[in-house]
N, C-alpha and C positions, 0 to 999 in steps of 0.2 A: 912815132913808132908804135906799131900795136903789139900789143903780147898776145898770146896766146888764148887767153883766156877771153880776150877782150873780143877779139874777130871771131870767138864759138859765139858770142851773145849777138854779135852784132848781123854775125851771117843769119840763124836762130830766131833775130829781131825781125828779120827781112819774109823770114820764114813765115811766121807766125800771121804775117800784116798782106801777106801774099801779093807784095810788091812787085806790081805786074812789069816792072823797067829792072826787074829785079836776075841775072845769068842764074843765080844760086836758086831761083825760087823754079825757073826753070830745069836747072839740073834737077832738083830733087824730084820735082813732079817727072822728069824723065825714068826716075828709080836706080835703084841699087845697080840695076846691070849693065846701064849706061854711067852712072859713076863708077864702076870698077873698073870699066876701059879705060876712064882718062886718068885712074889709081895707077893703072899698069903703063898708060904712056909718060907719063910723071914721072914714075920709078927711072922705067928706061931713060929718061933723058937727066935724071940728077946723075943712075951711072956714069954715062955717057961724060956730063959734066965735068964728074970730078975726075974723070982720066984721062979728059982731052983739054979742057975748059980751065979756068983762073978761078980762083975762091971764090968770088966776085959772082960769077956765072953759075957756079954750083950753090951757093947762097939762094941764089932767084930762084932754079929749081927745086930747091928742096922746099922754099916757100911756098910754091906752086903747088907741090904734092901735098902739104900741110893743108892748102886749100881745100886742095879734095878727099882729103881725109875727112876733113871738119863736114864737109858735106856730106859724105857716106854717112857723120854718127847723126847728122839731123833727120837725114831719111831714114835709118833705123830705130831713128828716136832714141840715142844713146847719149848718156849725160856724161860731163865730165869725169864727174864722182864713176861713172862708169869704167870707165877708160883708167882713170888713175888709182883703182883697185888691183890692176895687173900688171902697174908699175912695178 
């Protein structure tokens, strides 16, 4: 199981090494306004999930969006310490 902290370093890792077999090395080289779109279809479908869907299901969503958050803070260049100042 990964935490949280572990898939920031490892997406991060991928980042850094510009691993060409790499989705996330591509999302980010896509930019911010192509990661917000699938920020925002993520969102919609955890809704979706947890109104229509089993725990189970909303779980994988919400995973999914965590994805793509973590992507948004690599393309912005934002560190955890970043993020976890406005906790």
């Amino acid at each position: 199981m990964k935490r949280f902290e572990d898939l920031f370093q490892e997406l991060k890792d991928k980042v850094d090494r510009q691993d060409p077999d790499s989705g996330t090395v591509r999302a980010v080289q896509a930019g911010s306004h192509e990661i917000g779109k699938k920020i925002l279809e993520e969102a919609g479908e955890v809704w979706m999930a947890a109104n229509h869907e089993t725990p189970e299901r909303t779980a994988e969503e919400i995973s999914q969006l965590i994805y793509h958050i973590q992507v948004m803070m690599i393309a912005r260049d934002l560190s955890l310490e970043d993020i976890y100042r406005h906790l």
